[in-house]
N, C-alpha and C positions, 0 to 999 in steps of 0.2 A: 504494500500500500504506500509507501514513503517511496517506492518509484514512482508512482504513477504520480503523487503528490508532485515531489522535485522538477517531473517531467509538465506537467503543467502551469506552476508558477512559472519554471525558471524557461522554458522552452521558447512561447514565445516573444518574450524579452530578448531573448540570444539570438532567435530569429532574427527582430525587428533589427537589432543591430546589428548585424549579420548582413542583411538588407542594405540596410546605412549604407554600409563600407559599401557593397556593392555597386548601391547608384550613386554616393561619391567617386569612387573609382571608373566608373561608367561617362563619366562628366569627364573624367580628365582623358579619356578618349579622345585620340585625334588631333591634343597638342604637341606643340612642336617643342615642350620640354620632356626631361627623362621623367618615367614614371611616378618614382621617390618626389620630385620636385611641385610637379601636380601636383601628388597626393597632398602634399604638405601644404600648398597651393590651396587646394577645397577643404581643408581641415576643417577649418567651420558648419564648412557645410554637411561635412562625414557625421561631423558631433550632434551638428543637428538634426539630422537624417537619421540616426544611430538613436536619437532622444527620444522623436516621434513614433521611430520603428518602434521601440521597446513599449509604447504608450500604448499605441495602437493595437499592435504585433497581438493582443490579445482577444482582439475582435476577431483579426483573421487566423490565428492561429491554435487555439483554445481547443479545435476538435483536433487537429493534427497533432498537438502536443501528446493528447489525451489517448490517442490511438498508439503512440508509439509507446507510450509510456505502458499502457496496456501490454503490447505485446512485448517487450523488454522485462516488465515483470513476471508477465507470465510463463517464458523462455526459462529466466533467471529460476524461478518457481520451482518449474513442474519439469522442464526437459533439460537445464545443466546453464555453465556459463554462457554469454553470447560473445561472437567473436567479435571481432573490429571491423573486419568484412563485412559480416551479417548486418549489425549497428546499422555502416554507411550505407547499405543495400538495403538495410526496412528505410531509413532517413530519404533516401530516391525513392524508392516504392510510394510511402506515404505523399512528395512531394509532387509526385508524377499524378498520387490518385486525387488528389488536392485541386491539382490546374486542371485536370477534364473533370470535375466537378465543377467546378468557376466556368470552365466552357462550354458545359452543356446548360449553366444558369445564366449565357449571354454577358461573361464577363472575359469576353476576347483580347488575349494579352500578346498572341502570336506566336511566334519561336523562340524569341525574345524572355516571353514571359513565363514558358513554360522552364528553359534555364536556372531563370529566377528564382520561381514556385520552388524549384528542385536545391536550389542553393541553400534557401534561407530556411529548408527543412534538413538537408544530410548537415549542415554542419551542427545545428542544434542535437539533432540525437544525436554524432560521433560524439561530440565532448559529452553530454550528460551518460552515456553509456560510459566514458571515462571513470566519469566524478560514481557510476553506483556498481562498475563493475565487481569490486569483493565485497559490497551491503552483506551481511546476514550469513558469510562463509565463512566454514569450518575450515577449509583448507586457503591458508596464506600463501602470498605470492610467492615464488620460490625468490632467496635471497642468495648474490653470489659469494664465495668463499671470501674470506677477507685476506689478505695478503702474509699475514700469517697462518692461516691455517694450510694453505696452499705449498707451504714448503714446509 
């Protein structure tokens, strides 16, 4: 239950700002400075982008949060750890099923959009799958030898 919790407060929050960076980074498309330079360039705009994303990000994100967090708990549950793979792979899943949901409700975002969709949801689950991968396990991560033990 404290997945699916974590995965809803904090998901789309991490979304929206997730987003931000996106359509700030998206903005500095096509200038005729380096990447770094832009980006530092639209900071403002990233922060504010990143502010409203995280404001909003709950209106649009609240079911998607709510689904991953679901089956990441349930994974964790009933059938074993999830991998990192899996994570990024439900994170597109869900974001994929997200935008042709939006596009069968007449909210057409393009090729463009569907990228999007897909961004501001895999990066949200990979990390939160980060932050709750050993929640509730008996078995610790394995730890490497320390340099004394080794010789």
């Amino acid at each position: 239950m404290a997945i699916v919790i974590l995965f809803v407060f904090a998901g789309p929050a991490l979304g929206g700002i997730t987003g931000g960076v996106a359509l700030a980074g998206a903005m500095t498309a096509g200038s005729e400075t380096s990447f770094g330079d832009a980006l530092l360039g639209f900071f403002p705009a990233a922060a504010l982008f990143s502010l409203y994303g995280a404001i909003f990000g709950y209106w649009l994100g609240f079911l998607p949060a709510l689904a991953a967090g679901l089956v990441i708990a349930w994974h964790e549950g009933w059938r074993g750890p999830v991998t990192g793979f899996s994570a990024a792979l439900l994170g597109m899943a869900v974001g994929a099923l997200y935008f042709m949901f939006s596009e069968f409700f007449g909210l057409e975002a393009g090729a463009y959009g569907a990228a999007f969709g897909v961004l501001v949801c895999v990066v949200p689950c990979y990390v939160l799958w980060r932050v709750v991968r050993f929640w509730g396990r008996s078995d610790p991560p394995a730890a490497l030898p320390s340099s004394r033990e080794a010789a």
